[in-house]
Structure formats: structure tokens, C-alpha cells
Backbone as CSV, one residue per row, in Angstrom:
resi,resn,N_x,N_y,N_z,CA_x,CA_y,CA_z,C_x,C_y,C_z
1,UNK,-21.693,3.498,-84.172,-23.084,3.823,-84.430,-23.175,4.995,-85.405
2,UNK,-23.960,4.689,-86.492,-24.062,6.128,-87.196,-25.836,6.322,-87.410
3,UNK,-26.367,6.594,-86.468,-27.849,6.411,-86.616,-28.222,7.815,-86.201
4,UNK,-28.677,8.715,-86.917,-28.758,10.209,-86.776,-30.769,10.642,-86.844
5,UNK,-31.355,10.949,-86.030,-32.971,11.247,-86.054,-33.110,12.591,-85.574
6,UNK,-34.146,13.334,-86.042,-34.841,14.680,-85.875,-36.460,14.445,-86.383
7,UNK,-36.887,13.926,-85.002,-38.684,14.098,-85.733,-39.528,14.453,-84.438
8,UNK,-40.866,14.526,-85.109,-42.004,14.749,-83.749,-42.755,13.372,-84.412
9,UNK,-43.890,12.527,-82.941,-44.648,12.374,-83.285,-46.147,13.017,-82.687
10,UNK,-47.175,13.010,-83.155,-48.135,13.329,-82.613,-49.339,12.110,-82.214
11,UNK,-50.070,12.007,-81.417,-50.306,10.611,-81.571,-51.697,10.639,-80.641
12,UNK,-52.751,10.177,-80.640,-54.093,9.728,-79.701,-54.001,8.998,-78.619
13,UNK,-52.725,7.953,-78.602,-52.790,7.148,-77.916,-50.990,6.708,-77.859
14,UNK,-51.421,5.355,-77.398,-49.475,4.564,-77.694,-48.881,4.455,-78.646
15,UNK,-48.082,5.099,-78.766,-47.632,5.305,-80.395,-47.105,3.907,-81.185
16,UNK,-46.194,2.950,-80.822,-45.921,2.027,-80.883,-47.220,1.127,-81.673
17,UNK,-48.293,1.227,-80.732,-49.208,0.191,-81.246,-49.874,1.175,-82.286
18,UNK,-50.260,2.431,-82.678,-51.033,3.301,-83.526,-49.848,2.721,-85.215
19,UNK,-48.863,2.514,-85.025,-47.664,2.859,-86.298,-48.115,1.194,-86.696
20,UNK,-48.217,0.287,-85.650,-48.464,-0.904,-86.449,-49.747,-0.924,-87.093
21,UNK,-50.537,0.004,-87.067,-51.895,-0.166,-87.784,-51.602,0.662,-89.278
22,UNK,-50.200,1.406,-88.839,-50.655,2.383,-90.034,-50.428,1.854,-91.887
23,UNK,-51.107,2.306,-92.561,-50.828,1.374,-93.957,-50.630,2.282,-94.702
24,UNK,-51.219,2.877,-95.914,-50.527,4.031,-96.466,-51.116,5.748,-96.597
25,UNK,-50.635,6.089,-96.196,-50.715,7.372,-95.946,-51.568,8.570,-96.232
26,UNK,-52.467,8.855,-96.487,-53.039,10.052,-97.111,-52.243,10.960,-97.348
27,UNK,-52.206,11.823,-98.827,-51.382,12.697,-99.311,-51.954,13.794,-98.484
28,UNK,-52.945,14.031,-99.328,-54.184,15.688,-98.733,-54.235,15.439,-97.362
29,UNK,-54.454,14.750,-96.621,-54.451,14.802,-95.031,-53.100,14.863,-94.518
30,UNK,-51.854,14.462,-94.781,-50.800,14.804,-94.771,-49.887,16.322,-94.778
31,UNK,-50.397,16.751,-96.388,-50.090,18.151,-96.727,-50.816,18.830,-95.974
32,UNK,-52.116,18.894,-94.999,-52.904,19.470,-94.148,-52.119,19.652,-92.899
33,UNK,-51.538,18.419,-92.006,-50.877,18.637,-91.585,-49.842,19.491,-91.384
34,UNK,-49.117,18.829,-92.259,-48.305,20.383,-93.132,-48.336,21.814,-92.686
35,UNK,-49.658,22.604,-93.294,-49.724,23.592,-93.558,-50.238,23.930,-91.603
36,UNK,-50.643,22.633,-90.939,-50.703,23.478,-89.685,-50.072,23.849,-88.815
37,UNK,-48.500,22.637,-89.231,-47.447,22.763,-88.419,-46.489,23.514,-89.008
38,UNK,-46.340,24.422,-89.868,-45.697,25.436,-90.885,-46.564,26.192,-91.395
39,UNK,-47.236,27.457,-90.328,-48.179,28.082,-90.764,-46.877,29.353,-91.680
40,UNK,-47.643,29.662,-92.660,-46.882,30.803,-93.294,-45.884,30.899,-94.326
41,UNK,-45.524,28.897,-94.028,-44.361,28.360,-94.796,-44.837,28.311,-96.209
42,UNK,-43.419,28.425,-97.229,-43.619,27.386,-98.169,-43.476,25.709,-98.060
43,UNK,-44.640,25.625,-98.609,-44.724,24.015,-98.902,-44.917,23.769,-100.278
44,UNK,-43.780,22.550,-100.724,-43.954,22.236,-101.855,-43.645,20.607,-101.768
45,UNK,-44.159,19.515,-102.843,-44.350,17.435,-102.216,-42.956,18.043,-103.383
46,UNK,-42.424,17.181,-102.901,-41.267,16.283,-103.128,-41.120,14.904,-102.585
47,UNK,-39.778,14.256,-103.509,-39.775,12.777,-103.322,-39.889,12.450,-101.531
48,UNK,-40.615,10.954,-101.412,-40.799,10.525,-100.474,-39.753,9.975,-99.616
49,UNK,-40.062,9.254,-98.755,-38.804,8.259,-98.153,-39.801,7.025,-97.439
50,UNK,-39.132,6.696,-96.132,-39.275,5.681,-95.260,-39.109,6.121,-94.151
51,UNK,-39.833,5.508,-93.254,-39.656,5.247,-91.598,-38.373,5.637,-91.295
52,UNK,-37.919,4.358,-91.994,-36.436,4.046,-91.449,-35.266,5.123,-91.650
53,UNK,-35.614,5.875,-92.978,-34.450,6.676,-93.747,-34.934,8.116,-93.312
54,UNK,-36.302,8.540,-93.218,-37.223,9.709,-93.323,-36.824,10.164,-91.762
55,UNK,-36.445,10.165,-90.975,-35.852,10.466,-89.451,-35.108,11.660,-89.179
56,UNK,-34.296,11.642,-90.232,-33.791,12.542,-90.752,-33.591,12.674,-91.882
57,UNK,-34.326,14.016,-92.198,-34.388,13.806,-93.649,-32.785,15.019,-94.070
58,UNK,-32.920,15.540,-95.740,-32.151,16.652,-95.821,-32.691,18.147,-95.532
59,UNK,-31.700,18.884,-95.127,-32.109,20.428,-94.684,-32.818,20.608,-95.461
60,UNK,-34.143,21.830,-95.394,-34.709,22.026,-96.096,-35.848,21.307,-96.492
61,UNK,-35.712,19.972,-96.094,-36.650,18.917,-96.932,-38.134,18.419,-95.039
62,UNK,-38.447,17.861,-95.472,-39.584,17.268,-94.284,-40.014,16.313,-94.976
63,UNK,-40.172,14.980,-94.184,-40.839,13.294,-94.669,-42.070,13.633,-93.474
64,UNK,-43.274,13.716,-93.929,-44.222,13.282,-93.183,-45.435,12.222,-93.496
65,UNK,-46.120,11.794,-92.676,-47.115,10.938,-92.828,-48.228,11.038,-91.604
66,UNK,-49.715,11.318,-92.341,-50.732,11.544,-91.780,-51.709,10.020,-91.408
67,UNK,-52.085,9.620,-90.310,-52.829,8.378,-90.397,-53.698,8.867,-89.266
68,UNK,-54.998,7.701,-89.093,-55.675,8.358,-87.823,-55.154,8.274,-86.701
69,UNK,-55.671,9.150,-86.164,-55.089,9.024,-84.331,-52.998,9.469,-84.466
70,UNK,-52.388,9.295,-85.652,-50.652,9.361,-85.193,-50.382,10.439,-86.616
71,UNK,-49.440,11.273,-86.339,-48.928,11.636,-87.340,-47.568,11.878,-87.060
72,UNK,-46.889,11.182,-88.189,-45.068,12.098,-87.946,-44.675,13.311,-88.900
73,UNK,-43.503,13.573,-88.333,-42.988,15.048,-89.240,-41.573,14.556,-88.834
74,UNK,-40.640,14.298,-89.867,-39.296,14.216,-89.787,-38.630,15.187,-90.022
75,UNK,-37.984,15.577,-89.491,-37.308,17.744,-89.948,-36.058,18.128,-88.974
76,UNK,-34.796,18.184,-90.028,-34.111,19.008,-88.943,-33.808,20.029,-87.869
77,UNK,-35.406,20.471,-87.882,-35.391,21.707,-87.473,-35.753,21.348,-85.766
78,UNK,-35.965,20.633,-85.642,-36.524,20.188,-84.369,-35.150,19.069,-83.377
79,UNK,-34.137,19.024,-84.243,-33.227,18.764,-83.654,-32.642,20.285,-82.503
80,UNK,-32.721,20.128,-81.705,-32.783,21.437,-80.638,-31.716,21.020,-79.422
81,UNK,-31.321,21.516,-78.477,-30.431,21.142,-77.390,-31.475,21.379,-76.365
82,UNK,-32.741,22.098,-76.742,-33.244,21.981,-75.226,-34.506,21.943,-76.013
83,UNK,-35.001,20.428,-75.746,-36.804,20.140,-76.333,-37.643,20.935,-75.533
84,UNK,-37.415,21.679,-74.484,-38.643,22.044,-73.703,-38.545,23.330,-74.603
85,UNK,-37.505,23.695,-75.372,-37.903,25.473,-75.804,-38.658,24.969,-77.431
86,UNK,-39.279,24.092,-77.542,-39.712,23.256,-78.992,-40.646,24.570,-79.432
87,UNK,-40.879,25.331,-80.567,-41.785,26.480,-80.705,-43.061,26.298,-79.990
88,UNK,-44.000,27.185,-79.730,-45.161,26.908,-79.164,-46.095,25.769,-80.075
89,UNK,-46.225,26.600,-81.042,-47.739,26.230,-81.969,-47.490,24.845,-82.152
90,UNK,-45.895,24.046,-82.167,-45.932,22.962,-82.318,-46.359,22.168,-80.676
91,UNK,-46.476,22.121,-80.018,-46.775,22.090,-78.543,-48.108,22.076,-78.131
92,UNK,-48.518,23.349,-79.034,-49.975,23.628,-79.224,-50.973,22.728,-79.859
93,UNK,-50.253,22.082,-81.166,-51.100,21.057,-81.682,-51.491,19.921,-81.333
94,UNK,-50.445,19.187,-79.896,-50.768,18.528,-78.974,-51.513,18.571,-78.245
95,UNK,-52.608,19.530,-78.084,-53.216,19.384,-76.956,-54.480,18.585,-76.836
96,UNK,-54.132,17.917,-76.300,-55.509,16.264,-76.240,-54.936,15.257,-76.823
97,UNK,-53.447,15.062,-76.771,-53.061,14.244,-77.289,-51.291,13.908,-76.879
98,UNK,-50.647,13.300,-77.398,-49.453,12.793,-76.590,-48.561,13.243,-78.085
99,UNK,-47.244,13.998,-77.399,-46.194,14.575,-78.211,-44.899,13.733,-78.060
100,UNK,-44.060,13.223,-78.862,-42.803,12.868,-78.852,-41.574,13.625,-79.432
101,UNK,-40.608,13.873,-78.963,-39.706,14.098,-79.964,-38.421,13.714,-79.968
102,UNK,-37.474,13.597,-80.737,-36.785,12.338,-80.556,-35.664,13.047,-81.635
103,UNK,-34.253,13.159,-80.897,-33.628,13.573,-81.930,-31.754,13.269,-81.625
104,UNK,-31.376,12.709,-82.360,-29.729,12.365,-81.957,-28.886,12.190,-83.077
105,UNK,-27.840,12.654,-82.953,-25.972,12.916,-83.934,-25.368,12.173,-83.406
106,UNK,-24.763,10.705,-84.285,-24.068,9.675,-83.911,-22.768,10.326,-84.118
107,UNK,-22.412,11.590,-84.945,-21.187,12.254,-85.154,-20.400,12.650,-83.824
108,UNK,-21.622,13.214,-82.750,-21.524,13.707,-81.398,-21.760,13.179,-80.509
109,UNK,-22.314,11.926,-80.732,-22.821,11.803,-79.562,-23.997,11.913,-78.560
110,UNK,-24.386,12.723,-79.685,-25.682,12.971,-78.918,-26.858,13.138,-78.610
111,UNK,-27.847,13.255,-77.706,-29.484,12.427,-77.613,-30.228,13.522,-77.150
112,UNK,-31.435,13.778,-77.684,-32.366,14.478,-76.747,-33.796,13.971,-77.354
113,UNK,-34.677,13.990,-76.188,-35.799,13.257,-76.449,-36.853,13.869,-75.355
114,UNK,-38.378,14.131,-75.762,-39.173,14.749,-74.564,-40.447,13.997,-75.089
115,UNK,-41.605,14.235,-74.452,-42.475,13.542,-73.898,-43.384,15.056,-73.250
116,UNK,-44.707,15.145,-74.125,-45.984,15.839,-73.802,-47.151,15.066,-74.184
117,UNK,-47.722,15.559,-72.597,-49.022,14.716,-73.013,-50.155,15.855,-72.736
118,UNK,-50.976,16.561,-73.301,-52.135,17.012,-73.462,-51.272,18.359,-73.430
119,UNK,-50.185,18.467,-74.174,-49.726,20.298,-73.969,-48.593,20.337,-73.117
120,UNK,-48.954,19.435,-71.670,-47.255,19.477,-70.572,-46.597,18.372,-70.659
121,UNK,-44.875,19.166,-70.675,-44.238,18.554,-70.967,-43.821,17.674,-69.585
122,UNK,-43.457,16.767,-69.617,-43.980,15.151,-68.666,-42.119,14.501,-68.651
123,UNK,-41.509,14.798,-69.787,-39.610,14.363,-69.765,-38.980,14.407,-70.672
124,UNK,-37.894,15.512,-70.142,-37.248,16.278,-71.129,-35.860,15.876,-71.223
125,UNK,-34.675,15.105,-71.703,-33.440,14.379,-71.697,-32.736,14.937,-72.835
126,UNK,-31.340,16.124,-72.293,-30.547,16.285,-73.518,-29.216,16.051,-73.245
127,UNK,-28.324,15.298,-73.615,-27.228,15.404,-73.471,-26.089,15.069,-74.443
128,UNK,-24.604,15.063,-74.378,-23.755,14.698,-75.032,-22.233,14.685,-73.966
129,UNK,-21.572,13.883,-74.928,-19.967,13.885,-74.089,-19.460,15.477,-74.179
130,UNK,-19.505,16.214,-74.906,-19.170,17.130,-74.793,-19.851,18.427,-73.977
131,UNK,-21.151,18.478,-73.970,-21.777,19.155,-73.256,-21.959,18.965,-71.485
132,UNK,-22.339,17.222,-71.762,-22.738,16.892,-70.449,-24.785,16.596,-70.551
133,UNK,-24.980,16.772,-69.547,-26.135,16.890,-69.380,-27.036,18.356,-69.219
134,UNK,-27.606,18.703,-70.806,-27.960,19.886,-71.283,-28.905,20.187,-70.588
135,UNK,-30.099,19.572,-70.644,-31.419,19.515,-70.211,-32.014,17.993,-69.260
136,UNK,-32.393,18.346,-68.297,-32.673,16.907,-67.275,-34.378,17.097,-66.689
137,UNK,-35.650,17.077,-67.164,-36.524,17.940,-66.981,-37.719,16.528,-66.569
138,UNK,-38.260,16.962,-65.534,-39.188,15.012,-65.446,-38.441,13.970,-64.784
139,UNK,-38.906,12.937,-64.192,-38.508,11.979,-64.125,-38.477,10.747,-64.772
140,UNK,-37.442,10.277,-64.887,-37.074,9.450,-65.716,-37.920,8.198,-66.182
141,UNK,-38.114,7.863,-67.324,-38.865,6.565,-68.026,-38.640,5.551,-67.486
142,UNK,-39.323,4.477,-67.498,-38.895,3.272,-67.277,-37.712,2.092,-68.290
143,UNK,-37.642,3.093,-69.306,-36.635,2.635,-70.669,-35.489,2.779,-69.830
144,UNK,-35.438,4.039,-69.310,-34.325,4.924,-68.975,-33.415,4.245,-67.625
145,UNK,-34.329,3.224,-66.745,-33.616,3.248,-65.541,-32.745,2.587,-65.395
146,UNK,-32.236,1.490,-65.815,-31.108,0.722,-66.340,-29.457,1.971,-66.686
147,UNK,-29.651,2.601,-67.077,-29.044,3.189,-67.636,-28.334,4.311,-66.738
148,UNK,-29.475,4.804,-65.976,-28.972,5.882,-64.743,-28.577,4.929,-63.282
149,UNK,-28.843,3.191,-63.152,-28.449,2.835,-62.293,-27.348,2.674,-62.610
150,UNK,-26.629,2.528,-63.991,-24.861,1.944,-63.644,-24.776,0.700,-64.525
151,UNK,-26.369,0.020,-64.824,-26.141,-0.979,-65.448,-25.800,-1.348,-66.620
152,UNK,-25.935,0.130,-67.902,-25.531,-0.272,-68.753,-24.170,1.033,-69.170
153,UNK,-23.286,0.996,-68.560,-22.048,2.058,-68.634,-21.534,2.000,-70.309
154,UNK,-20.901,2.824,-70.822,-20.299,3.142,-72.113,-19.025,2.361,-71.914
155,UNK,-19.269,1.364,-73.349,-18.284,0.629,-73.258,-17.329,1.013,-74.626
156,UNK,-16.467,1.369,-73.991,-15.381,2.347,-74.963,-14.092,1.583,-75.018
157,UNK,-13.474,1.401,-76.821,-12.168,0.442,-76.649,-11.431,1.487,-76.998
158,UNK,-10.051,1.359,-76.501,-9.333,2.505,-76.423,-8.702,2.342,-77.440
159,UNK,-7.506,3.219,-78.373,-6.694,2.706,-79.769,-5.617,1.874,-79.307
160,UNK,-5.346,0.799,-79.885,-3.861,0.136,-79.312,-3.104,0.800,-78.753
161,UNK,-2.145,0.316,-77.799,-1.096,1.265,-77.368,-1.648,2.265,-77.063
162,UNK,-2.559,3.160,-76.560,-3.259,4.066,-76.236,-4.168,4.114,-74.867
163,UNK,-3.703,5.407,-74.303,-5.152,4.988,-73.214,-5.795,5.739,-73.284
164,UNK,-6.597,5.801,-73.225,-8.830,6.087,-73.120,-8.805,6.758,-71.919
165,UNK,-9.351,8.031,-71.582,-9.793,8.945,-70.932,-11.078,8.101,-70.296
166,UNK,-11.772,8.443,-69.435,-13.207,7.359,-69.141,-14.374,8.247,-69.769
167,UNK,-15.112,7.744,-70.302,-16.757,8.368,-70.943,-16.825,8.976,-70.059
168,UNK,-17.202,10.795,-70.451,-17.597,11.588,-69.744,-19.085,11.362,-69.448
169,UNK,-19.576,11.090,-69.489,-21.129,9.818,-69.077,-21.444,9.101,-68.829
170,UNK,-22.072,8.505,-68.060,-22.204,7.212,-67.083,-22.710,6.300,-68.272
171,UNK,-23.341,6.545,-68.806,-23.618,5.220,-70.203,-23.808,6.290,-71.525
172,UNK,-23.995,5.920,-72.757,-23.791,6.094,-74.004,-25.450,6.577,-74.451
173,UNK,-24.953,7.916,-75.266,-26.360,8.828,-75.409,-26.907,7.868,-76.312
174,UNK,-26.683,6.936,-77.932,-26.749,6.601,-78.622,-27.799,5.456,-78.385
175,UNK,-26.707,4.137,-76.839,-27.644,3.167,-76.807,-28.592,3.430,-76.314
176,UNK,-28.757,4.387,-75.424,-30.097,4.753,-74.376,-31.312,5.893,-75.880
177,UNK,-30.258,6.382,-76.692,-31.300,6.713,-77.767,-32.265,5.822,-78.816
178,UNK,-31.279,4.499,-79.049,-32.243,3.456,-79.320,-33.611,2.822,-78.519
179,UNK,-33.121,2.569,-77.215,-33.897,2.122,-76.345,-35.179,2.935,-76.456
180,UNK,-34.854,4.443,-76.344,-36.004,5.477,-76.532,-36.736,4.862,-77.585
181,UNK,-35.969,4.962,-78.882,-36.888,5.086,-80.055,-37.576,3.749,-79.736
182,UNK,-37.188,2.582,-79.112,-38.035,1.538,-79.429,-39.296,1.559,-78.324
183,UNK,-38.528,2.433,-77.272,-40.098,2.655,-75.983,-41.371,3.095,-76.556
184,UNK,-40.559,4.215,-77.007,-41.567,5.564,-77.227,-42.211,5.658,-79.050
185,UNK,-41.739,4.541,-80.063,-42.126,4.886,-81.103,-42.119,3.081,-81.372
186,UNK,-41.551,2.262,-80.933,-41.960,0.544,-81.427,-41.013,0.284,-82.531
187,UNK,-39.355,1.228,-82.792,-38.671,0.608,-84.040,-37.031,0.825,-83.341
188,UNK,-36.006,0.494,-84.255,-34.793,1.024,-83.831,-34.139,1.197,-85.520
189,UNK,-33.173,2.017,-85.003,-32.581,2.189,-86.336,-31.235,1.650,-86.233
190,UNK,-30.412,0.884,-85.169,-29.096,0.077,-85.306,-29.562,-0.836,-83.457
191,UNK,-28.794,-1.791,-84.284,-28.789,-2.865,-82.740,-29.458,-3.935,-82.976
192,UNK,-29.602,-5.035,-82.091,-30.380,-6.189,-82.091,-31.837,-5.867,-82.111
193,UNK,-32.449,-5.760,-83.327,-34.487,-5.951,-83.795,-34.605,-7.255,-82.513
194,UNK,-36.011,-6.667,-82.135,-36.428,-7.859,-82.015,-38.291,-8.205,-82.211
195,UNK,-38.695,-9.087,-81.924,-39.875,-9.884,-82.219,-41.132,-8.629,-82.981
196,UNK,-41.004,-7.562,-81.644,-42.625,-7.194,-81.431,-42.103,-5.531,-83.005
197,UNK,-40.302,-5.180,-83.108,-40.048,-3.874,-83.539,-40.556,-3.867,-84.639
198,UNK,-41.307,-2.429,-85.201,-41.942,-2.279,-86.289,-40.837,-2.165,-87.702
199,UNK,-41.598,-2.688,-88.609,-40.485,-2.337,-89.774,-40.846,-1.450,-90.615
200,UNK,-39.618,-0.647,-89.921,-39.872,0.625,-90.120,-39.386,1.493,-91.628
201,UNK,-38.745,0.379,-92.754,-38.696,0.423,-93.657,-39.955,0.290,-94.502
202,UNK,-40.740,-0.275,-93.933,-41.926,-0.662,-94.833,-43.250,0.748,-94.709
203,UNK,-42.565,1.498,-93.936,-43.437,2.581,-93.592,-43.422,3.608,-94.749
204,UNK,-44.071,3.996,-95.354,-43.859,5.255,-96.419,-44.289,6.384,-96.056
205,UNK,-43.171,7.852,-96.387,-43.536,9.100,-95.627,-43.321,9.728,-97.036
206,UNK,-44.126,10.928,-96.582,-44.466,12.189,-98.130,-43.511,12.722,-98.112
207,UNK,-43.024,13.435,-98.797,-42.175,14.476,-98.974,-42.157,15.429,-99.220
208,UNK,-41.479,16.819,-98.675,-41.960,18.290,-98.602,-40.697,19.288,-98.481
209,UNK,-40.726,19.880,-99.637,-39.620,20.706,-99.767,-40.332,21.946,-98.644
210,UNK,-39.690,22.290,-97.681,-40.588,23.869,-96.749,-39.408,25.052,-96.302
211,UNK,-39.959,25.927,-96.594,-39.036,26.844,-96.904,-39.540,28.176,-95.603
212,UNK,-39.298,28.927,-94.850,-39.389,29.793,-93.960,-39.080,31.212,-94.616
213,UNK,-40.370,31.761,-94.722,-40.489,32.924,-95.887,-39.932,33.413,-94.911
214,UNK,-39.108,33.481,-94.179,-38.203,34.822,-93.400,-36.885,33.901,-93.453
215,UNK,-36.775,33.112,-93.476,-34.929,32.947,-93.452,-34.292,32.358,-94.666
216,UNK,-33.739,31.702,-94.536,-32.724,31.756,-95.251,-32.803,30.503,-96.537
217,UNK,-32.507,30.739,-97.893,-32.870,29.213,-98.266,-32.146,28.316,-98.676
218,UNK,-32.715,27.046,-97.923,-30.925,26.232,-98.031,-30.122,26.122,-99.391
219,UNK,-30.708,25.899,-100.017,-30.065,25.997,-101.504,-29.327,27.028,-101.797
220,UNK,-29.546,28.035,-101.138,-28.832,29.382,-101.474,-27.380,29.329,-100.394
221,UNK,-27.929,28.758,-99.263,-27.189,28.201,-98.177,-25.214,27.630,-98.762
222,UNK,-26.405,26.425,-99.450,-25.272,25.337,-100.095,-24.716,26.148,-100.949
223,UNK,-25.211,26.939,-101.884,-24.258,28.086,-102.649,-23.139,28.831,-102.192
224,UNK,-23.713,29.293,-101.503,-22.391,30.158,-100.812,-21.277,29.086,-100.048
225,UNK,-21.743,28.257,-99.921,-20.568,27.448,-98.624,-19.736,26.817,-100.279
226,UNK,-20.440,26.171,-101.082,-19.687,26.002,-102.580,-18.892,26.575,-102.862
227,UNK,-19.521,28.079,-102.674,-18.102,29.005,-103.205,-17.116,29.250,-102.636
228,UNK,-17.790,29.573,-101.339,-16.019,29.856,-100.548,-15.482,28.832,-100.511
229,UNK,-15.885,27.315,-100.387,-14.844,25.998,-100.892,-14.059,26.150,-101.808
230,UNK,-14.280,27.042,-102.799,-13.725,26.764,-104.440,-12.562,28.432,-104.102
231,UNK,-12.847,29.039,-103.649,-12.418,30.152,-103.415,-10.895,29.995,-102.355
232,UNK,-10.806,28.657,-101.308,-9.907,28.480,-100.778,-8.811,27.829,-101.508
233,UNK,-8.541,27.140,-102.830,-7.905,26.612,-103.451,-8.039,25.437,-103.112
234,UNK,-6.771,24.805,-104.009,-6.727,23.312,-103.386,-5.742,23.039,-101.959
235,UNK,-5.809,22.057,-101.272,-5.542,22.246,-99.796,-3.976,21.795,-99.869
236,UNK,-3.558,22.272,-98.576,-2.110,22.476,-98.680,-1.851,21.106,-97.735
237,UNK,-0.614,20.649,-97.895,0.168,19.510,-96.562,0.991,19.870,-95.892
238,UNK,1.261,19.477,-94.764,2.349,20.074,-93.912,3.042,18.615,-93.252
239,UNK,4.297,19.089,-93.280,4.976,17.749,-92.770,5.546,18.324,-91.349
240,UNK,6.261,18.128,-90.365,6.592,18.226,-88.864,8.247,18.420,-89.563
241,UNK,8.866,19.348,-89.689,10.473,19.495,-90.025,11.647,18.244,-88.810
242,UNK,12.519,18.366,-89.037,13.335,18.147,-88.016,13.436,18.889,-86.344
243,UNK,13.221,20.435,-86.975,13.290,21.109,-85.391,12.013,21.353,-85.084
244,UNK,10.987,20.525,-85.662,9.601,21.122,-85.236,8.830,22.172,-85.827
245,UNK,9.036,22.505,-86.900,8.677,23.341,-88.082,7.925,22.596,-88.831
246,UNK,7.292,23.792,-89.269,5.966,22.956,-90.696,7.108,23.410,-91.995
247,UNK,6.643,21.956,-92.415,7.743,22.123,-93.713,5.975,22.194,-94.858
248,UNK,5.976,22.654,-95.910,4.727,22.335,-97.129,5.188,20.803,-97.934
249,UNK,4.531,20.273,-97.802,5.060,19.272,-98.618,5.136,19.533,-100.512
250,UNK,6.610,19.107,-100.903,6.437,19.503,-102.379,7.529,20.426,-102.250
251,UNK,7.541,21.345,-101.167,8.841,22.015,-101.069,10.045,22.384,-101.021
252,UNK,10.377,20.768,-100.629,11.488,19.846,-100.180,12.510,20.251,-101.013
């Protein structure tokens, strides 16, 4: 699985059925958005994306789209280990209305996803193989129960000749993160589509370079990590000697 998401939605109603109405986007009601959920920020439109691609967008960058009654914000920044500590004001803008957020690293493993409706938060799910179970907050969805009975366990092939440790998790953050996205938002981004899932390619989101006049800016970010790359040379090999020594390869 390499299916990686960081977004909120905001929404009037069932989100699922609000996204199939939605058609194309308002810019100015969009960038409004924007400026309420990044008070203070720079905002600047940059290129757009998709549903499908806009989930996660690049650091620095935000895909959003304004429609009535639903709005999304795709942003790494909201990828978090514990959704219940989500900033206020974003929490805040929910109120009279139903919050999602939805965020997972196919690199890791791992899922977290919450659920507010008028301001309280209603189910909060973070976990990974390596962590465990971060955050467990609410009781569980009806997406979800399959998954905590046993019925759908992590099915892990081990390397040839090799044996496999058992999933430190009773089932797999990834498939139960699809399942989410298709409960709680009507699409998936890997696995068997089926009949009713929105296509979520056909969705178009704005684009927004936003910048946090107090930290740091990614571009300047990517600079420095550039340099000290270039600053380490080119990379060395090591071979295993006869008595167990690093030999350099080339040395020979």
C-alpha cells in the first residue's frame, strides 16, 4: 500500500453524499476559507490538484475546495499523532457542523482519524506497528467493528526462507484507513472501488502556497537539508571482511 492522506473535512451534513453534489469550486469562497482557517498566515493560489492526489499535498503547499454545506483543506500539518490536540480555532470552525480528519503514512504504517460534531470530539483512532495504539478516544464506528472483532487480522507474507514476527496489531492501520476514508468521506485511494465510491479524481481542489509568519519556511527548510547532503560527500561502501571487519570497498 502506498496511499499517504493529511486533510480536514468540514461539512453540514453526510459528507459522502454533500462531495457527490459538489461540481466546481469557488476560488473567492475558497481563499475565504483560507484566510479563516490560517488566520495571520501567508496565503498565496498556486497550482491546483485533485481529490484523489490533493490528500496530501507538498509541505508548505494546501489543496482546498469551498462548496455549500462541505469544505476540504488538504495540509500536512494536520497529520498529528493525537487528533484530539487538533489546534483550537480549527475545532472552532466546526461548531454547528460535523468535523473529519483523516490522516495516514503507508511508509509506517500508520492511521489516525477523528470525528466532531458541533465542536465535541465523538472518535478519536491513532495508531501504528511501531507505536501501538497512540490515541483510542470514543467508541468505535460501525466501519471499525469488523476489524476490532478479529475479522479482518493483518495479513503479512513473510520473505522466503524467513520467518515473520506476528503484526504487532490485531489488523492493518492502512486497510481499516481505507474503510474510514470510504465511511466517513464516500472515496478510497487503493483497493477494490466500488458502485456507490466517489471519483475522486474528478474532484478539483485550489491551491495555496501558506506560510506561518512565525516558523520556518519550507523552502528555506529544503535548503539547508540540500546542503548538508552536498556537504557529506559522496557515500561510502562497506563490505563484512573475513574476521568481521568493515573493509571500504575500492580498498582492496
Amino acid at each position: 500500500m502506498g496511499a499517504k492522506t493529511g486533510f480536514l473535512v468540514y461539512a453540514d451534513g453526510d459528507v459522502p453524499g454533500l462531495l457527490r453534489q459538489a461540481g466546481l469550486a469557488d476560488l473567492a469562497l475558497t481563499a475565504s476559507t483560507m484566510r479563516l482557517l490560517y488566520p495571520g498566515w501567508e496565503i498565496e493560489e498556486s497550482d491546483g490538484s485533485t481529490l484523489w492526489d490533493g490528500v496530501y499535498p507538498p509541505e508548505g503547499t494546501a489543496y482546498a475546495a469551498s462548496w455549500p454545506g462541505v469544505e476540504i483543506i488538504g495540509d500536512q500539518r494536520v497529520m498529528i499523532d493525537f487528533p484530539s490536540q487538533l489546534p483550537e480555532h480549527l475545532v472552532a470552525a466546526s461548531i454547528g457542523r460535523r468535523l473529519v480528519l483523516h490522516a495516514m503514512h503507508s511508509v509506517v504504517d500508520w492511521l489516525a482519524f477523528a470525528m466532531w460534531e458541533d465542536g465535541r470530539l465523538v472518535r478519536s483512532l491513532s495508531l501504528s506497528p511501531d507505536s501501538g495504539i497512540i490515541e483510542n478516544i470514543g467508541e468505535p464506528l460501525s466501519f471499525e467493528l469488523p476489524y476490532w472483532a478479529g475479522d479482518r487480522p493483518a495479513d503479512v507474507i513473510p520473505w522466503p526462507d524467513e520467518d515473520e514476527d506476528p503484526y504487532p496489531l490485531p489488523f492493518h492501520p492502512l486497510e481499516l484507513g481505507e474503510d474510514a476514508l470510504r465511511a466517513l468521506c464516500g472515496f478510497v485511494l487503493e483497493g477494490r472501488p466500488e458502485p456507490d465510491d466517489i471519483d475522486a479524481d474528478s474532484i478539483r481542489l485550489h491551491g495555496f502556497r501558506v506560510q506561518d509568519p512565525h516558523g520556518i519556511d519550507p523552502a528555506l527548510r529544503e535548503a539547508a537539508l540540500q546542503r548538508a547532503m552536498e556537504a557529506m560527500g559522496p557515500p561510502r561502501f562497506f563490505s563484512l571482511g573475513p574476521d568481521g571487519s568493515l573493509i571500504e570497498r575500492g580498498s582492496l
